[in-house]
C-alpha positions, 0 to 999 in steps of 0.5 A: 286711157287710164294714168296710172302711177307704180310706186316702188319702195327699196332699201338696200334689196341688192342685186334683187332691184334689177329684176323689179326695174326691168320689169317695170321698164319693159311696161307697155301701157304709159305710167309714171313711176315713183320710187321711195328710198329708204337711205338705201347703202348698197347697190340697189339706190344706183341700179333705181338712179340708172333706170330712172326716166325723165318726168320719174319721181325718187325719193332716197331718204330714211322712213318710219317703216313700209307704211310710212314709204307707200305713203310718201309714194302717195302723196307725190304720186299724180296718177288716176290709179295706183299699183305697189310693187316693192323692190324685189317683186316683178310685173308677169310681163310687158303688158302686166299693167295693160291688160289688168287697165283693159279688165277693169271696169271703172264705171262699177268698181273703185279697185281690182285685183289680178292674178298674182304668182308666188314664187320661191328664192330660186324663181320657182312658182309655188302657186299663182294666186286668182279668184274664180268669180270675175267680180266678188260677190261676199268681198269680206271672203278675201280678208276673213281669215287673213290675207289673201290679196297680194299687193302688187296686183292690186290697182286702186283709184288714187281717190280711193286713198284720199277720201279713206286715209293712206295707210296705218303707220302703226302696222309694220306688215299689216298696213295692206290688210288692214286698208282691204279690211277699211275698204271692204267695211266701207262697202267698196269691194274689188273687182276680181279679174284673170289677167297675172299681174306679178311675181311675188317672191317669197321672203322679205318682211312678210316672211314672219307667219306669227308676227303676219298672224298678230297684226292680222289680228289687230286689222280685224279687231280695229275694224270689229271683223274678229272672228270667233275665238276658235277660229283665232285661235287655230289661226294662231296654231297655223301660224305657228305650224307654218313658222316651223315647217317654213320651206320644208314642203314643196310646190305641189302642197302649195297648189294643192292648197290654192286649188282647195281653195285653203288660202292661208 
């Protein structure tokens, strides 16, 4: 059986930590799990405390950014394989890590990516995110354009962060992009599987389209994937039309879009 360790980093989330740490607790395949506090003041360090299990690692302590905490996540962390999900965002289910560990094929594939829902700030799903081919055939595809990988359904070998580096402090939103970027210009492409693994909520830190599209941009040209400037360019565009049409258009565009295969 694969061991796997979930890292969640907080900082002060509120009353939005108690739908993280049910869902984590309610996991039915075994895993340790990691918390990295940034010096949280508000409610969320007491309700992370109170979920805690013996053989648990917390850490409550200021940090440099998301970077820096899943870092620190990583290197306390002793599971074979590792998934994030921060502080706000929830497993589909009891058996979210269970059934992406029995999808997994580990003699071919170093990570996987799940099926991932998006969901807005009432709980609603927008759309859930999943790739039609059960393993990547041109992996640079999902990393072309932006990114379209959700985190939190992503379960890596821990080997994988130790023989490629941890993630770029220098990227304040960027840093997953930038190591699927790593990764996949490594030639270390991902296996795809159908199993929902999480509940993205919408918001938070990633809920910048320009500032998302800028360091976007600096992962493709630290890793020489720049696209043609055109397309730059209209990436930009997008960017900007989607900060001013932010929470205008309803789900079914959104589907519409997955469905087009238009993830951006």
């Amino acid at each position: 059986m694969t061991s796997i360790s979930v890292i969640t980093i907080n900082r002060n989330t509120g009353h939005e930590i108690d739908r993280t740490c049910a869902s984590i607790r309610a996991q039915e395949h075994p895993f340790e799990w990691v918390v990295i506090d940034g010096g949280s003041t508000d409610r969320s360090v007491g309700v992370l405390r109170d979920h805690l299990r013996p053989g648990d690692i917390f850490v409550s302590e200021p940090d440099q950014g998301i970077a820096d905490a899943f870092n620190k996540g990583l290197a306390r962390c002793t599971g074979e394989a590792v998934i994030f999900l921060n502080a706000g965002d929830e497993f589909a289910g009891p058996d979210a890590l269970g059934g992406l560990v029995r999808s997994w094929d580990r003699s071919r594939w170093r990570w996987v990516i799940g099926a991932g829902a998006v969901v807005d700030t009432s709980g609603r799903t927008l759309f859930t995110r999943r790739f039609r081919s059960p393993t990547v055939i041109d992996a640079f595809s999902l990393v072309r354009y932006n990114c379209q990988i959700l985190h939190q359904s992503v379960l890596a070998e821990r080997s994988l962060f130790m023989d490629h580096g941890f993630f770029d402090v220098s990227f304040r939103l960027a840093m997953d992009y930038e190591l699927w970027i790593r990764w996949i210009s490594l030639g270390i492409a991902p296996q795809c599987s159908a199993h929902l693994v999480c509940r993205f909520h919408r918001g938070g830190a990633s809920g910048d389209p320009r500032r998302n599209f800028q360091e976007d941009a600096m992962a493709r040209v630290k890793h020489s994937r720049r696209n043609p400037l055109f397309i730059e360019l209209g990436l930009q565009f997008l960017a900007w039309v989607k900060t001013m049409i932010k929470g205008r258009y309803g789900r079914w565009l959104y589907r519409a879009k997955e469905r087009c295969g238009l993830r951006f």
